[in-house]
DSSP file (Angstrom, degrees, kcal/mol; ACC not computed):
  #  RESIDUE AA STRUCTURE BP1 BP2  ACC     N-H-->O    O-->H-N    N-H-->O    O-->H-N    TCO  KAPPA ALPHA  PHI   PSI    X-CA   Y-CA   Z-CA
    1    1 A X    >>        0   0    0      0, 0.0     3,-2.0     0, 0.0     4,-1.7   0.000 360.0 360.0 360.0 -47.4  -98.2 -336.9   -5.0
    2    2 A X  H 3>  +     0   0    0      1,-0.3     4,-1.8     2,-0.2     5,-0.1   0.725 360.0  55.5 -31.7 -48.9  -95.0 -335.0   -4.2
    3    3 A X  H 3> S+     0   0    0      2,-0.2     4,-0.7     3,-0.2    -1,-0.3   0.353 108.7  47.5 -73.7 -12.2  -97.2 -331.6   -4.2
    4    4 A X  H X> S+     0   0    0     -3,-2.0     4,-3.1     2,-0.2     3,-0.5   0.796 111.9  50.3-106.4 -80.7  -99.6 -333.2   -1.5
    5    5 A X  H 3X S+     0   0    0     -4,-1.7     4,-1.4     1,-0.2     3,-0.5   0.747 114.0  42.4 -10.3 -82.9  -96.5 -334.3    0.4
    6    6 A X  H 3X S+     0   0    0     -4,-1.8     4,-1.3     1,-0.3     3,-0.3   0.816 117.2  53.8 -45.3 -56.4  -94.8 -330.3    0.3
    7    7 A X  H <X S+     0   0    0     -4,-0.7     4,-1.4    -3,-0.5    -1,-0.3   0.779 113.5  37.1 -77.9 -28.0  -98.5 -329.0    1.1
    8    8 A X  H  < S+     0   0    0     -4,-3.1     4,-0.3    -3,-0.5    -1,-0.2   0.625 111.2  57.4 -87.1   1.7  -99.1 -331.0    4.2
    9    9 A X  H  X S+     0   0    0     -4,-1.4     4,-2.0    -5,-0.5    -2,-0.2   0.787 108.7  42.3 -93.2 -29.5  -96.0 -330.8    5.3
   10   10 A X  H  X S+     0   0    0     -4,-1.3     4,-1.2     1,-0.2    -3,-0.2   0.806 112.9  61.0 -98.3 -20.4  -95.9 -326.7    5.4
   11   11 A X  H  < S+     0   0    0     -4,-1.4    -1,-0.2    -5,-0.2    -2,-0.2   0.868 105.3  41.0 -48.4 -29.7  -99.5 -327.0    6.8
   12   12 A X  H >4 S+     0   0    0     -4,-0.3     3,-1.3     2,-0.2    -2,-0.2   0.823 108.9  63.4 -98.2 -41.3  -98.2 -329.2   10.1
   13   13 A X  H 3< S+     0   0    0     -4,-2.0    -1,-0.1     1,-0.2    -2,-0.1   0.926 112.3  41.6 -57.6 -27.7  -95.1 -326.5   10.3
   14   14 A X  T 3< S+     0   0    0     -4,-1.2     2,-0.3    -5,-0.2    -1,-0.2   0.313  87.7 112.4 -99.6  20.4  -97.9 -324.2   10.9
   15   15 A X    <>  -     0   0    0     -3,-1.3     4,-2.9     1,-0.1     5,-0.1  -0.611  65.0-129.4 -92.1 140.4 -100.5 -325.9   13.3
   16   16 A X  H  > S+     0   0    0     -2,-0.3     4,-1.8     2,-0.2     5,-0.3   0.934 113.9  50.7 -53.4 -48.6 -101.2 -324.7   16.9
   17   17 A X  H >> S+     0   0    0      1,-0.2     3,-3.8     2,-0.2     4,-2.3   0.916 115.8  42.2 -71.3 -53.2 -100.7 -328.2   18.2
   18   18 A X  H 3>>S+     0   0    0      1,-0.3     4,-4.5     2,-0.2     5,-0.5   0.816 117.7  45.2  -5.8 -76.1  -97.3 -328.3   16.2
   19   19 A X  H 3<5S+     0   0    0     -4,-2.9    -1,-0.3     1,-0.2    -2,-0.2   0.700 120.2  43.4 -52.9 -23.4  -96.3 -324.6   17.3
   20   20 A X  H <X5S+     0   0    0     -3,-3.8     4,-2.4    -4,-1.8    -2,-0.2   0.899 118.3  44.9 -87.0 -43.0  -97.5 -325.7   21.2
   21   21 A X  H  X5S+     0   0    0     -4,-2.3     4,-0.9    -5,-0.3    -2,-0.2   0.924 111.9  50.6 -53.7 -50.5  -95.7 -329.1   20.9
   22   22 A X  H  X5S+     0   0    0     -4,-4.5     4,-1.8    -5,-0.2    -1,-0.2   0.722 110.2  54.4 -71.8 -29.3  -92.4 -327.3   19.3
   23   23 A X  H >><S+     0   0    0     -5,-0.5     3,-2.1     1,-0.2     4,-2.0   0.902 113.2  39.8 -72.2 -76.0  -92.4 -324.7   22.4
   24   24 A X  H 3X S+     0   0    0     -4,-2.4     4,-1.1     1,-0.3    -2,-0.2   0.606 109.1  58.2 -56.5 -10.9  -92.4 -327.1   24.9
   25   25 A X  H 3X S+     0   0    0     -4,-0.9     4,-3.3     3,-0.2    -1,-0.3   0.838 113.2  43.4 -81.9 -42.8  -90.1 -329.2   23.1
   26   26 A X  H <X S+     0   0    0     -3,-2.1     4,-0.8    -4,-1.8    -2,-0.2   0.746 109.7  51.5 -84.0  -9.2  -87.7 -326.3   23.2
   27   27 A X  H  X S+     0   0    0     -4,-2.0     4,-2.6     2,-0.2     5,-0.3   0.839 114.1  43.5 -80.2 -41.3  -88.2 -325.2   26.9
   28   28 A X  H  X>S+     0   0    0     -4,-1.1     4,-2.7    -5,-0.4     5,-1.7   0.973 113.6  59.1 -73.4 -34.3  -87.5 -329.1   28.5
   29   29 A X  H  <5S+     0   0    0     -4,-3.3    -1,-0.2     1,-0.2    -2,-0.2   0.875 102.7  44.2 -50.9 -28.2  -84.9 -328.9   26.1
   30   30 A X  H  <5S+     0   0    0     -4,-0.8    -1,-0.2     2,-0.1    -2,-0.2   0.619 120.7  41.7 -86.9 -11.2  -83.4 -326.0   27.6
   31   31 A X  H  <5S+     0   0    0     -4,-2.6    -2,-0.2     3,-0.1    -3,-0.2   0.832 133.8  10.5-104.4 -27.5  -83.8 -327.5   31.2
   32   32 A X  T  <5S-     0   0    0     -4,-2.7    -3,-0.2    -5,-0.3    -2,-0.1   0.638  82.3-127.0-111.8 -19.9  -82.7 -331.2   30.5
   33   33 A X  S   <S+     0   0    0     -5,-1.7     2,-0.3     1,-0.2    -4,-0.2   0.325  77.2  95.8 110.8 -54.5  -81.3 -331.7   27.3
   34   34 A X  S    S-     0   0    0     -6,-0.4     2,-0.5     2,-0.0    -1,-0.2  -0.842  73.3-116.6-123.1 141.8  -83.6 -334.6   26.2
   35   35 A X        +     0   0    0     -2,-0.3   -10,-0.1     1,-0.1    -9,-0.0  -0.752  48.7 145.8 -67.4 121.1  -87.1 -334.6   24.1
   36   36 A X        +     0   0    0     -2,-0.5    -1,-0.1     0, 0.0    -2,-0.0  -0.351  41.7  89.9-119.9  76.0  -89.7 -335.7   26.2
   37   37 A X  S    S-     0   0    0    -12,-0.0   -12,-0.1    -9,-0.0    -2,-0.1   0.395  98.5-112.3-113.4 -39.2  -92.9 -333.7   25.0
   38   38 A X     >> +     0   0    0    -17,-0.1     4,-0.7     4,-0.0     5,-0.6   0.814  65.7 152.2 114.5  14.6  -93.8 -336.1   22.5
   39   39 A X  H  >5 +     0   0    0      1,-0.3     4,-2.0     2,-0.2     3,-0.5   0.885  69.8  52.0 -65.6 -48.7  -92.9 -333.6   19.3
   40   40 A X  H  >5S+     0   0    0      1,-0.3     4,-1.7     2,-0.2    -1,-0.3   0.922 115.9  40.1 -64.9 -57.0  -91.9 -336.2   16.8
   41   41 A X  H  >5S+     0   0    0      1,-0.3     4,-0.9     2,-0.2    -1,-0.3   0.583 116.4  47.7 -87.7  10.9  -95.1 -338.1   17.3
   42   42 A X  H  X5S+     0   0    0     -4,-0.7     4,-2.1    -3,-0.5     5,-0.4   0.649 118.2  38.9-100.5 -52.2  -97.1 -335.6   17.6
   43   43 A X  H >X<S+     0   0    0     -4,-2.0     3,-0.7    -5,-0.6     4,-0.6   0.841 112.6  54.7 -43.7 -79.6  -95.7 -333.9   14.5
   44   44 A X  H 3X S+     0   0    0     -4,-1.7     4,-2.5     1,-0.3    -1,-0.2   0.700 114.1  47.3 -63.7 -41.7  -95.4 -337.3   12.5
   45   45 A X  H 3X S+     0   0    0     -4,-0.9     4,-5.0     2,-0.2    -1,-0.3   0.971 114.3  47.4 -80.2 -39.7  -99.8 -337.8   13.5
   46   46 A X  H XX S+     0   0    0     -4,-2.1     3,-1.8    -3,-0.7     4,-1.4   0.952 114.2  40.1 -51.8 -75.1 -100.7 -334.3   12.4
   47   47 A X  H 3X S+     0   0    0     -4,-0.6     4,-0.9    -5,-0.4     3,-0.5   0.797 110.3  64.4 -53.4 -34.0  -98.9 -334.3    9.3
   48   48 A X  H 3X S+     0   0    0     -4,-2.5     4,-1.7    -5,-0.4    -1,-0.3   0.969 111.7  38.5  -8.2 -70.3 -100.4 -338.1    9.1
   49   49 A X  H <X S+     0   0    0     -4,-5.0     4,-3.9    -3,-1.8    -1,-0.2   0.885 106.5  58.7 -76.9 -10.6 -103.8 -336.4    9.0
   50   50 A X  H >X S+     0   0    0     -4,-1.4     3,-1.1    -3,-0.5     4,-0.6   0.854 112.3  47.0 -75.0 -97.3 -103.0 -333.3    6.8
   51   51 A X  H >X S+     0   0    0     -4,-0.9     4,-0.9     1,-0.3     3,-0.6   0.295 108.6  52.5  26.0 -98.0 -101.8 -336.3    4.0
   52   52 A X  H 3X S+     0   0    0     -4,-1.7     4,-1.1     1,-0.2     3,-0.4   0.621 113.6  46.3 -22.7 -64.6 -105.2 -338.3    4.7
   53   53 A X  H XX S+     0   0    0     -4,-3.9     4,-1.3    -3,-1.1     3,-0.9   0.895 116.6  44.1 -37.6 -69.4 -107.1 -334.7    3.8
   54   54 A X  H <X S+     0   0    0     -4,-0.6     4,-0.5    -3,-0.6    -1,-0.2   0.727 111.2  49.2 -29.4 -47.0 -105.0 -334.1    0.8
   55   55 A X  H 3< S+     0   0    0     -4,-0.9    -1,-0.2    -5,-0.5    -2,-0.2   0.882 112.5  48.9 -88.7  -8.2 -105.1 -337.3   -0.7
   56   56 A X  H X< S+     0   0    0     -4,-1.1     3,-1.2    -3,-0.9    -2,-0.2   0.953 114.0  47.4 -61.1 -40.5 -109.1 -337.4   -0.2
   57   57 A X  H 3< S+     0   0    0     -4,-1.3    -1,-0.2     1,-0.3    -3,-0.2   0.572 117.1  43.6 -68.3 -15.0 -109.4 -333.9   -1.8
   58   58 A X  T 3X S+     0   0    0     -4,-0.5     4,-2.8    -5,-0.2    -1,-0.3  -0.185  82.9 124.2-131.9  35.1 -107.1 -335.1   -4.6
   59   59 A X  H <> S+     0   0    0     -3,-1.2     4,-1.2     2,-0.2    -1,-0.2   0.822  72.8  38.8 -70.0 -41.7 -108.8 -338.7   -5.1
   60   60 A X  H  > S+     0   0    0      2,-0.2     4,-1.3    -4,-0.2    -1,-0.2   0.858 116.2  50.4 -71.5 -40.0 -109.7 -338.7   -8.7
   61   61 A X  H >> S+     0   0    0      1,-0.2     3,-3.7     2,-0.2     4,-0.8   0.974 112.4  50.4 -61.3 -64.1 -106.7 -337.0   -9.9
   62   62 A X  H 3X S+     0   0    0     -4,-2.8     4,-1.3     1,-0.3    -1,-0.2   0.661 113.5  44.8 -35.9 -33.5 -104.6 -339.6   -7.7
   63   63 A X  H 3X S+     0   0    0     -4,-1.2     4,-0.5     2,-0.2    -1,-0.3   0.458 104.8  55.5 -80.8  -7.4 -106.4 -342.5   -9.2
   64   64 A X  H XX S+     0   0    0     -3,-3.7     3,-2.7    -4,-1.3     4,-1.3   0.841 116.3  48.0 -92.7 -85.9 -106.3 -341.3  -13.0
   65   65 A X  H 3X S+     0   0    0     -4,-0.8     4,-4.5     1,-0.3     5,-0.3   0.675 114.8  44.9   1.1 -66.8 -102.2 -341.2  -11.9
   66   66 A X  H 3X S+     0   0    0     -4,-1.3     4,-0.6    -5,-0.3     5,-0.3   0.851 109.5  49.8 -67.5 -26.7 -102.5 -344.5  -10.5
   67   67 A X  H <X S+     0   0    0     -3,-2.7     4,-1.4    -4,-0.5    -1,-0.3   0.757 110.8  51.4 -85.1 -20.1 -104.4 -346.1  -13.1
   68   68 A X  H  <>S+     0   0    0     -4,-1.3     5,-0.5     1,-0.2    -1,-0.2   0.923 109.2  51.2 -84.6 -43.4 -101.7 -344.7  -16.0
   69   69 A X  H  X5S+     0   0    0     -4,-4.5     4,-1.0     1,-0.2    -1,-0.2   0.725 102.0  56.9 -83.0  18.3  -98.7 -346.1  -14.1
   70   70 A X  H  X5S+     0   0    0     -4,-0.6     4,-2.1    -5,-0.3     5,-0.4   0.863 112.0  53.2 -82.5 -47.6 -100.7 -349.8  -13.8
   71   71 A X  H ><5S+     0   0    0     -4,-1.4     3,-2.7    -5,-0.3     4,-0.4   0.515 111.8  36.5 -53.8-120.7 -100.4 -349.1  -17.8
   72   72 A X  H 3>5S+     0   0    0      1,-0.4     4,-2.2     2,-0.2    -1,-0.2   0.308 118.9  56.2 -18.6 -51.5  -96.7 -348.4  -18.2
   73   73 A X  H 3X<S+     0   0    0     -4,-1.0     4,-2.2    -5,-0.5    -1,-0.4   0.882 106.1  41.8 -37.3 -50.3  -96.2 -350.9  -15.8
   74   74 A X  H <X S+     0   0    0     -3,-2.7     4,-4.3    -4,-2.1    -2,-0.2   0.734 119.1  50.7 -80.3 -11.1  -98.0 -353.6  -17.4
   75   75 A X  H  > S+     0   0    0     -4,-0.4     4,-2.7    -5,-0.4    -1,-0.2   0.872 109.6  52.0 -76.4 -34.3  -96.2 -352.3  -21.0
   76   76 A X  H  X S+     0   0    0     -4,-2.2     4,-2.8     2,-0.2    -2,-0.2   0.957 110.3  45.0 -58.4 -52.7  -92.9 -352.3  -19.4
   77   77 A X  H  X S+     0   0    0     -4,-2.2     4,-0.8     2,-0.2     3,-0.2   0.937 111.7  53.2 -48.2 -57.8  -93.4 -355.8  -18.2
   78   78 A X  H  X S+     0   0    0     -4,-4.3     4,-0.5     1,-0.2    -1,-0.2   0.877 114.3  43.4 -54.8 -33.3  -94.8 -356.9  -21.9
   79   79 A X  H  < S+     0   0    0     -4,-2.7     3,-0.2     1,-0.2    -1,-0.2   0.789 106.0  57.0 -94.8 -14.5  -91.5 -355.4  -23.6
   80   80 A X  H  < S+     0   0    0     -4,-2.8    -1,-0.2    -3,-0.2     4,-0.2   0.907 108.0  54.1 -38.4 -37.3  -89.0 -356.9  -20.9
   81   81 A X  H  < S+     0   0    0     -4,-0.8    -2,-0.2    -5,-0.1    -1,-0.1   0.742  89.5  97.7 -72.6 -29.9  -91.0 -360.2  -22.2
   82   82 A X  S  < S-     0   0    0     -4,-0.5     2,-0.5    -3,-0.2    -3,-0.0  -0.105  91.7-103.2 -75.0 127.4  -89.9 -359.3  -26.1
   83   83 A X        -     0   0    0      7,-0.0    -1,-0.1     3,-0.0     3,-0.1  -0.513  47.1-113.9 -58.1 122.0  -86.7 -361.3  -27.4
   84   84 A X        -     0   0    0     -2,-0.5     2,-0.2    -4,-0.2     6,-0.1   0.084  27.9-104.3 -55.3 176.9  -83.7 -358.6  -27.3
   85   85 A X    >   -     0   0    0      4,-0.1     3,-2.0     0, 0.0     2,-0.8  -0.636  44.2 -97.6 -92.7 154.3  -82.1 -357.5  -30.4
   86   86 A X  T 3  S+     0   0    0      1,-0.2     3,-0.1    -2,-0.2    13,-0.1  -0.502 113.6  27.6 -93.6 119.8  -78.8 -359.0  -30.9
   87   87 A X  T 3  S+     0   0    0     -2,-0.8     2,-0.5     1,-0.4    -1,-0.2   0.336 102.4 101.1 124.5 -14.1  -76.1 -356.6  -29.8
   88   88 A X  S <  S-     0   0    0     -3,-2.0    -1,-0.4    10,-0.1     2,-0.1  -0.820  84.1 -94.4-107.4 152.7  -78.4 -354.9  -27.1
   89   89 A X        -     0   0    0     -2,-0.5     2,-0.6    -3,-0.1     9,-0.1  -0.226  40.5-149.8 -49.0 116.1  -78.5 -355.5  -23.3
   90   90 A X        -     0   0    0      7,-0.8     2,-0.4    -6,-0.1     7,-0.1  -0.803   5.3-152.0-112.0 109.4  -81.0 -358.1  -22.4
   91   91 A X        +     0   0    0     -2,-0.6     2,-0.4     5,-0.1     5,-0.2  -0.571  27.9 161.8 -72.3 102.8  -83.1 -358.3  -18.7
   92   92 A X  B >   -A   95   0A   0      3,-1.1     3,-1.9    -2,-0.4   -11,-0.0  -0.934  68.5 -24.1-127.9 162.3  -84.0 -361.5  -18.1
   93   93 A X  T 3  S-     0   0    0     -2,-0.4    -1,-0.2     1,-0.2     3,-0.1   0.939 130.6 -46.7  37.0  46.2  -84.9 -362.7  -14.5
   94   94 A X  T 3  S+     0   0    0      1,-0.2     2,-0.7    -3,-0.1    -1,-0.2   0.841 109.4 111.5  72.1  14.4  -83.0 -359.8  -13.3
   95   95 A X  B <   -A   92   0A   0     -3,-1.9    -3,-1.1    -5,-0.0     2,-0.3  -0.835  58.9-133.4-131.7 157.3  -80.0 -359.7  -14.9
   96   96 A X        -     0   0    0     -2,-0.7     2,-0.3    -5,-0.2    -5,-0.1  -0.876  29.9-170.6 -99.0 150.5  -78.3 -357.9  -17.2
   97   97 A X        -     0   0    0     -2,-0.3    -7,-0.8    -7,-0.1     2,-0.5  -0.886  27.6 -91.9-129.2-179.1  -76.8 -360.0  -19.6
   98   98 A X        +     0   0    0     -2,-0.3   -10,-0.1    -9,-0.1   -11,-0.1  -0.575  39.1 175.1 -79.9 119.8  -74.0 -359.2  -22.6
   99   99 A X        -     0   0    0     -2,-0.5   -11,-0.1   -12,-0.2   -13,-0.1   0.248  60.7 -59.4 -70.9-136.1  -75.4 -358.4  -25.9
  100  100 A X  S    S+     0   0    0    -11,-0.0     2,-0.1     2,-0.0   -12,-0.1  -0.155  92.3 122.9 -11.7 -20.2  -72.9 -357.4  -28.5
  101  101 A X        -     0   0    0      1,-0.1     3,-0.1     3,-0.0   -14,-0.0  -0.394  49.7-153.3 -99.6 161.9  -71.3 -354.6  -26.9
  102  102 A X  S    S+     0   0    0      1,-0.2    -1,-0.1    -2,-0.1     3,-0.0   0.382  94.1  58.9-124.1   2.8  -67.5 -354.3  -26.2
  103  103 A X  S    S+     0   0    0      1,-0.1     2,-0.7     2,-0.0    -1,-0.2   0.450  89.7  87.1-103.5  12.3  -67.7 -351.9  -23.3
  104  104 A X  S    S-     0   0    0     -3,-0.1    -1,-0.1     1,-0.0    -3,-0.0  -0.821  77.0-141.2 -71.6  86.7  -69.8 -354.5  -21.5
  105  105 A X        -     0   0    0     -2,-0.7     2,-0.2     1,-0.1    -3,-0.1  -0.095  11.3-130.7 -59.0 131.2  -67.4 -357.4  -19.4
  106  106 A X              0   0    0      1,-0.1    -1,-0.1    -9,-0.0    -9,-0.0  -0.534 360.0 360.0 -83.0 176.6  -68.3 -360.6  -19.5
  107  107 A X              0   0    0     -2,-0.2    -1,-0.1     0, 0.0    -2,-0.1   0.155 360.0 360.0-117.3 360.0  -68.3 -362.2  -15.8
């Protein structure tokens, strides 16, 4: 996903509306001072749709991704579930609790 991110993002640095938005942005800056062209949202929709493109074009890959971290996830989850070993740090409800270990303080 990151690589979709990085690729729409140097697409939208390079878009006419971007390049038209980013002029005017810099000319009222140089007579007032204050942004009103509209740059950020105008930026923030393009690169919006560059995304949308990206992540259609890259729709099976994105879903073979998604579908492996539902795995790891749900494996992660099963071995939280597993009674700790005595001596090791155990997550239960969110907490760390003291195994065994003597650079751990108890509370």
């Amino acid at each position: 996903m990151p690589a979709i991110l990085i690729e729409a993002a140097q697409w939208t640095q390079s878009d006419p509306r971007i390049l038209i938005a980013a002029r005017a942005w810099s000319a009222c800056m140089v007579r007032s001072g204050f942004d009103q062209t509209n740059l950020v949202n105008t930026w923030l929709t393009v690169e919006a749709a560059y995304q949308q493109t990206l992540v259609g074009q890259n729709a099976t890959s994105l879903s073979r991704l998604q579908a492996n971290f539902g795995a790891l996830l749900r494996r992660a989850e099963d071995l939280l579930q597993l009674p700790a070993a005595t001596g090791i740090l155990r997550v239960s409800r969110g907490r760390v609790s003291r195994g065994n270990l003597p650079f751990v303080r108890a509370r």
